[in-house]
Steps between C-alpha positions, in 0.01 A plus 500: 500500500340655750726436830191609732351198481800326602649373792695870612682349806575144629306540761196443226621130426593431871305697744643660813932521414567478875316171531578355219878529562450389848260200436545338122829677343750235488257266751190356359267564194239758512187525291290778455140463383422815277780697532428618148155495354500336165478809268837647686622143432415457194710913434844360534450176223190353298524216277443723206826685580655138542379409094668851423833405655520152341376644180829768424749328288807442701428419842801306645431178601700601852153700552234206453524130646200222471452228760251223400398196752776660738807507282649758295456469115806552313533872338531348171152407487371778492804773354677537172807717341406849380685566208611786255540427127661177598683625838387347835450758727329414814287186683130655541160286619258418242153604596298173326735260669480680848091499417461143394751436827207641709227398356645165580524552855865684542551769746641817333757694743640889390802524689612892563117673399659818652671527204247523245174630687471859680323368766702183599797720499325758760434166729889388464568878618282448806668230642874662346400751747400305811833258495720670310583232229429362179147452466284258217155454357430148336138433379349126480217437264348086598204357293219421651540180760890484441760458748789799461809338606562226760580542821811703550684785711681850364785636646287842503253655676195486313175773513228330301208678364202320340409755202231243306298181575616268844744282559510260742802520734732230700715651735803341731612609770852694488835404568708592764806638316450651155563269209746645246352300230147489290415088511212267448337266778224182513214545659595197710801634612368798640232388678151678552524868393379719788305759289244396270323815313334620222666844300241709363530902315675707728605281762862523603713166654896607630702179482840485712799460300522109465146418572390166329206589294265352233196669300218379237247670297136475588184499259624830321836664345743592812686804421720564841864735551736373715779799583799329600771675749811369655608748760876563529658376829736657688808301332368664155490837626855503654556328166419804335668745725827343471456469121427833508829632713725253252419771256771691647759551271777334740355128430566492109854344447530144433666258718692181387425301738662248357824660523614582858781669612833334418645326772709747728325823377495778778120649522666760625770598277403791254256437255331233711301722670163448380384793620738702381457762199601333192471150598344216240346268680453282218883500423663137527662489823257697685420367844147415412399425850623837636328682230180310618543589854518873383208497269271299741610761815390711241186418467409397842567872524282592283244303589504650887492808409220477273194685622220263573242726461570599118598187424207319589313778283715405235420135535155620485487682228698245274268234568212705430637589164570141399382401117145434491360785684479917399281643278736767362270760315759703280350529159165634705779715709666605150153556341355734744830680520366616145234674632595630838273731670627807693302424817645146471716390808850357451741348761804344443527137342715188698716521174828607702639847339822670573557886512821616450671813548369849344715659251368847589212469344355124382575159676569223373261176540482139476182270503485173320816520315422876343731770558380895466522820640195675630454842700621559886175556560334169329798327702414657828141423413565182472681451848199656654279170366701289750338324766110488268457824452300639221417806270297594230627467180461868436677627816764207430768776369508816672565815389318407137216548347231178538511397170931416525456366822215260363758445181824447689295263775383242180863466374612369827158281595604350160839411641352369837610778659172540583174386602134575575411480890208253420684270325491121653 
């Protein structure tokens, strides 16, 4: 895949950031006429790539649905058991069934694309990126003339991109509050959509989370993505954070709740305390309540004096690496370890690495569960990488000749130690 031609930045789906988030994010739909032109379209999915997905042997059913006159069809039209000299194994689609389905005028859906198809999984990163949260590509394939599914809302924001053919598009207009669930609607109930457009290659349509929607095939094929995200609220990040402080040891024991203090217990007599050293707070007799009241003051204090700053970079960060997204490139990192040129540039990987103490002469290490001794001077090295620095493989170890330097710098780009400085 060649990521050029693809979108490199959300901006290329939805124009101008500043507007968009000011105008349409979270308000009112936005279409975008030519946002892509059809051959950078038609780069992140073609129907060909579609037939080579429902053609491998064991795709789960949980990755393909078929809707047909608006309702689902059941999986078990259109799946069956893979087995192994008599064993059932798994439930995987049958590619006749899920061709006849079509032919007779079913709408095939690929839930998660991102994780079979290089370039769906680059578009999932793009949006990962922008709202810091799980991100998904689902690709719907409509015969010619047929209705996808009836009307209906999802309780996710929705980036549509119209990679083949048109579609014809009935659009609602939004709620006030977001709806927490995905539902269908009648026509008559909703009244008179307020947009009415046409989808063709490489046009782009945002639709608010909950947005009633409906969408038919024309005279041709439609092939369209629709990238789904449901950005966290604030309740979900404070959610996290406090999931994240409960990791301190001091919130592990076991309460009975069930078992409160016997009548006339002192919570203050020894070994009451429940702050005090030694103290089982799950012992029978325990003032549970007490122990409560320490272990929440407890974490209201950590929670204050939490920095806001890192934490909020930690929030990012974690969203951004949710399942779905990354494009982790270590067997091309391990290969070209292999043949590591002495002019080539290294830098420090994110893989966190601990130096210990010297003995006198070699420190000891540990990256990614590996324990060794190297050189002072390939440990000092190493603490001059921090902050992005970077240095020729050949001048990597000083005080050697280029050829040991080059030698000693493979072993630990092998352990993801290290890097090169123009890798993504």
């Amino acid at each position: 895949m060649d990521t050029s031609t693809t979108p490199q930045g959300f901006e290329d789906l939805v124009g101008d950031r500043q507007v968009f988030f000011q105008e349409y994010f979270n308000r009112k739909p936005l279409l975008r006429r030519g946002a892509l032109d059809g051959g950078r379209a038609r780069d992140l999915v073609s129907v060909r790539e579609l037939d080579d997905i429902v053609a491998m042997e064991t795709v789960s059913p949980a990755y393909l649905r078929i809707a047909k006159d608006g309702r689902g069809v059941p999986a078990k039209a259109y799946t069956r058991t893979v087995t192994d000299r008599g064993a059932a194994l798994a439930e995987a689609v049958v590619a006749g069934q899920v061709y006849e389905l079509f032919r007779s005028g079913g709408t095939v859906t690929w839930n998660a694309l991102n994780h079979f198809l290089p370039a769906a999984r680059h578009l999932a990163d793009l949006f990962a990126h922008t709202f810091a949260c799980q991100s998904e590509v689902v690709a719907f394939l409509t015969p010619a003339g047929k209705d996808g599914y009836a009307p209906h809302h999802d309780p996710v924001d929705v980036y549509v991109i119209q990679i083949e053919g048109t579609k014809d598009w009935r659009i609602w207009e939004p709620p006030a509050g977001r709806r927490a669930d995905k539902a269908s609607h009648r026509p008559e109930d909703l009244g008179p959509p307020a947009i009415e457009t046409t989808l063709r290659a490489g046009d782009v349509l945002y639709l608010p989370y909950g947005t009633p929607h409906a969408a038919a095939a024309k005279d041709q094929v439609s092939l369209h993505l629709s990238v789904t995200v449901e950005p966290r609220r604030w309740r979900d990040l404070l959610a996290d954070t406090v999931r994240h402080l409960l990791e301190d040891p001091a919130f592990d024991g076991f309460p009975h709740l069930a078992d409160p203090a016997a009548p006339g217990t002192d919570p203050a007599a020894p070994g009451t305390d429940p702050a005090a050293p030694g103290t089982d707070p799950a012992a029978p007799g325990t003032d549970t309540a007490a122990v409560f009241q320490t272990l929440a003051a407890r974490l209201a204090g950590l929670l204050a004096g939490t920095d806001p700053a890192a934490e909020t970079g930690r929030l990012r960060e974690t969203g951004r690496a949710r399942a779905g997204t990354g494009r982790p490139r270590e067997f091309e990192r391990l290969a070209s370890a292999d043949v590591l040129a002495p002019a080539a540039l290294l830098r420090r990987s994110p893989v966190p690495l601990e130096i210990g103490p010297s003995d006198g002469a070699r420190s000891a290490l540990v990256v990614n569960g590996h324990r060794l001794a190297v050189p002072d001077a390939v440990a000092e090295a190493l603490r001059g990488l921090e902050g992005g620095r970077a240095v020729p493989a050949a001048r990597f170890f000083p005080g050697v000749d280029e050829a040991r330097s080059v030698h000693v710098a493979q072993g630990l780009t092998r352990l993801g130690v290290l890097e090169t400085a123009d890798r993504n």
